[in-house]
N, C-alpha and C positions, 0 to 999 in steps of 0.2 A: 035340220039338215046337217051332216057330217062336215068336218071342214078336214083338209089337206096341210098339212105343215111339211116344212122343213126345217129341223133342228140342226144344232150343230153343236158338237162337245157333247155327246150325248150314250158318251162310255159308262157315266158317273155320277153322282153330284147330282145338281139340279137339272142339268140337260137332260138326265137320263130319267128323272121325279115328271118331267114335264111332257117327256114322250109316251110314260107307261101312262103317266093318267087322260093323255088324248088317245091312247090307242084302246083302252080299259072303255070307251066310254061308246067307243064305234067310228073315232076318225082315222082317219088313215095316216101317215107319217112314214116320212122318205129322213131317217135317222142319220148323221154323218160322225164319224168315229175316226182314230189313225188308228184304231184296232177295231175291226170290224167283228172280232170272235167275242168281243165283250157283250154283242148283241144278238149271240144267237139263241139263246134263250125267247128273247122276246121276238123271235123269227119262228120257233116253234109254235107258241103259244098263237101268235097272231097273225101266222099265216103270209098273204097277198095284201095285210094292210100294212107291212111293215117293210121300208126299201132302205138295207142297209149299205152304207155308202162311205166307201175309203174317202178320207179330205183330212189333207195338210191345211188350213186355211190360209196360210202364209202363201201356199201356191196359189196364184189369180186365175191359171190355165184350166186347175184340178177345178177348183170353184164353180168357174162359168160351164165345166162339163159334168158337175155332182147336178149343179140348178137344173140344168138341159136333161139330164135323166131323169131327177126327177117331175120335170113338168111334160115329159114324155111319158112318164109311166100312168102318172095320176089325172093329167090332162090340162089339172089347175093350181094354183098355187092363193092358200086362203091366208094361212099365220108363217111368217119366218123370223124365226129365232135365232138370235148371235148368241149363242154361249159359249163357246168355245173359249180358251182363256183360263190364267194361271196366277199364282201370286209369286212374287220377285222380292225376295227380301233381303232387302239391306240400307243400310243410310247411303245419302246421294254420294257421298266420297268412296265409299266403297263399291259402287257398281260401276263394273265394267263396260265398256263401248259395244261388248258385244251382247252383254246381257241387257243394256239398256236399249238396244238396235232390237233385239230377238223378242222383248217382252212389247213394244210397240208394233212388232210386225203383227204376230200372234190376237191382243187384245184388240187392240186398234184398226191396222190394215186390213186383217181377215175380217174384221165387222164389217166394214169399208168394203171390203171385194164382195162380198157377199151380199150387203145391202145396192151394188151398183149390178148384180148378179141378176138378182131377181125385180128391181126396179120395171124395166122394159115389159116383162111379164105380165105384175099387180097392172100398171097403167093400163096394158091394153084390155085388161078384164076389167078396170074400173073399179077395184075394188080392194082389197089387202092389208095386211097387219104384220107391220116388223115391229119385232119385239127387241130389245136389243140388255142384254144383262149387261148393266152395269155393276154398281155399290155403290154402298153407304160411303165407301172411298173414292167417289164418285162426287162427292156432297164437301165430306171434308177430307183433309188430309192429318194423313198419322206419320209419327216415324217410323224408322226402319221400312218403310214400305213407299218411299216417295215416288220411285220411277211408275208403281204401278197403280198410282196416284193418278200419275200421268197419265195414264193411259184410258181410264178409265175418265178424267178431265176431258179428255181432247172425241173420246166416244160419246161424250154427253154433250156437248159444242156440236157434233159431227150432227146429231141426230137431231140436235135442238134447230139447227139452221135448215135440215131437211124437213124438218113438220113444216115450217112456215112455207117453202118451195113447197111441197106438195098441197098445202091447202088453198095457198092463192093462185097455183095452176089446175085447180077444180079436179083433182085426179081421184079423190075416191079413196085414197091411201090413208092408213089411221099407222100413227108414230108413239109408241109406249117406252118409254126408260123402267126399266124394273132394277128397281135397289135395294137387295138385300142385303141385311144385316151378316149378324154370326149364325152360320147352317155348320151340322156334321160331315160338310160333304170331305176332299181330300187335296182342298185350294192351298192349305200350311203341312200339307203330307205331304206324301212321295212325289205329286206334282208342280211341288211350290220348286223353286229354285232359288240360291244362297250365292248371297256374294261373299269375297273372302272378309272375314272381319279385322278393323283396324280398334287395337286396344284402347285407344282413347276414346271409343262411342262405345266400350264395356256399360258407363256409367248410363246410359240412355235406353239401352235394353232391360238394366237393373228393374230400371223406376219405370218403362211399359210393362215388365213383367209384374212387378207389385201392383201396378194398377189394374189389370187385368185380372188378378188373383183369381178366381175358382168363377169366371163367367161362364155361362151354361151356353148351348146351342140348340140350334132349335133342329128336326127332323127335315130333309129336305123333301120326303113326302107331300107334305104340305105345301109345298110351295107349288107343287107342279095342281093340285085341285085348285089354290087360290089363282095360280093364270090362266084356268080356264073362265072365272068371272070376268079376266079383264077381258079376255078376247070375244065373250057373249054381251058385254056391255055396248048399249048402241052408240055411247059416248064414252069410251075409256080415256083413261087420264094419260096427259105427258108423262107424265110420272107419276110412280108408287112406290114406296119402302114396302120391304117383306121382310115381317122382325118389326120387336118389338121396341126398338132403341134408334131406329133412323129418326123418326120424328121429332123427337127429343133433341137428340145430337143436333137434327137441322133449327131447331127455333133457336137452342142456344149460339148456337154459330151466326146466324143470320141479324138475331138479335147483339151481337159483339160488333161484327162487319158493320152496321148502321149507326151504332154509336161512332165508331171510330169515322167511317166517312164525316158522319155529321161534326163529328169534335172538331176535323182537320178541313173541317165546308168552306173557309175562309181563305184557306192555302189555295184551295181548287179556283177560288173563285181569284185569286191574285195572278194565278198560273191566266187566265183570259186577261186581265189588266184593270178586275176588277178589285178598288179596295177599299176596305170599308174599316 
């Protein structure tokens, strides 16, 4: 049976990997874009299955009337996807009020209006799948890129507390984090946005750059076949990395995080008035 999506950020990138491969395959998809001519190609090719749809996701007003058309066109609403969203780079001292205000509207908010968008909907059908793109920056943090760190923290908090509300109010609703690695898509290109740099964190981009050295990426073609397993699986996971380096990243990280709680387990237990 076909399922209906609503993607978002889906000019580009993986939004756009995850619409051709639901719409390639016979679903139908109500596509939301701030340029909607990046989509007419796959309006020619795909007809009456494809509803493309102007969305700022920062706007709540544009949102609650992108979801309304499309649950008006198609009837129902099976998979909704958050990808909309961008990368903000710079160290915390160098971003701005406004860049660090505009990059949690964007990442954050607009996941948040969108997933409050289409909530009412999934429940009264019983049934539905928000997907929500985070990252691997999501998991841990890097420099030069802490605000969108942030962002990507506080969507994964957002979503992690929503799985539990919806499964202990019996609603039928399945909740996926998807955290990607490094894709070719155009998240450090023309889309990303710079703070101004301050010369004494020169030193700091040196040594991410040398560490970084000649890392490959991967196609984001792929990504969009690999989310159609999660959303056919009868049990999809809270979460998934996509890419081959989340996993990794996450045992050593988690693996560091529990020594250090356990090292300093004594402090914790003095902070109750417990001493040993």
């Amino acid at each position: 049976m076909s399922k209906v999506w609503f993607i978002t950020g889906t000019s580009r990138g993986i939004g756009r990997a995850i619409a051709e491969s639901a719409l390639e395959r016979g679903d139908k998809v109500a596509a939301t874009a701030r340029n909607i001519a990046t989509l007419d190609d796959l309006v020619v090719k795909y007809g009456d299955a494809i509803l493309p749809l102007l969305l700022d996701v920062t706007d709540k007003a544009a949102v609650d009337s992108a979801v309304t058309a499309a649950h008006e066109k198609f009837g129902h609403l099976d998979v909704v996807v958050n990808n909309a969203g961008y990368g903000l780079f710079g160290t915390i001292e160098e971003t701005s009020q406004e860049q660090a205000r505009a990059q949690m509207e964007t990442n954050f908010f607009g996941a948040l209006w969108v997933t409050q968008a289409v909530l009412p909907i999934v429940r009264a059908q019983g049934s539905g799948h928000i997907i929500q793109i985070s990252s691997v920056g999501g998991v841990a943090a890097f420099p030069t890129i802490g605000v969108y760190n942030a962002s990507k923290w506080a969507l994964e908090a957002l979503s992690e507390s929503l799985s539990h509300e919806l499964t202990i109010a019996g609603t039928g609703i399945k909740i996926t984090i998807v955290e990607p690695g490094g894709f070719t898509t155009d998240w450090a290109g023309s889309s990303a946005k710079h703070a101004e740099r301050i010369p004494a964190y020169d030193t700091v981009r040196e040594a991410l750059s040398a560490q970084m050295g000649d890392a490959s990426y991967a196609d984001p073609s792929d990504a969009g076949a690999a989310l159609l397993q999660i959303v056919d699986a009868e049990n999809p996971p809270l979460r998934v990395f996509f890419g081959t380096d989340g996993l990794e990243i996450a045992k050593n990280l988690y693996a560091d995080r529990l020594k250090t709680w356990d090292d300093w387990a004594h402090v914790s237990q003095r902070a109750q008035g417990v001493q040993r």
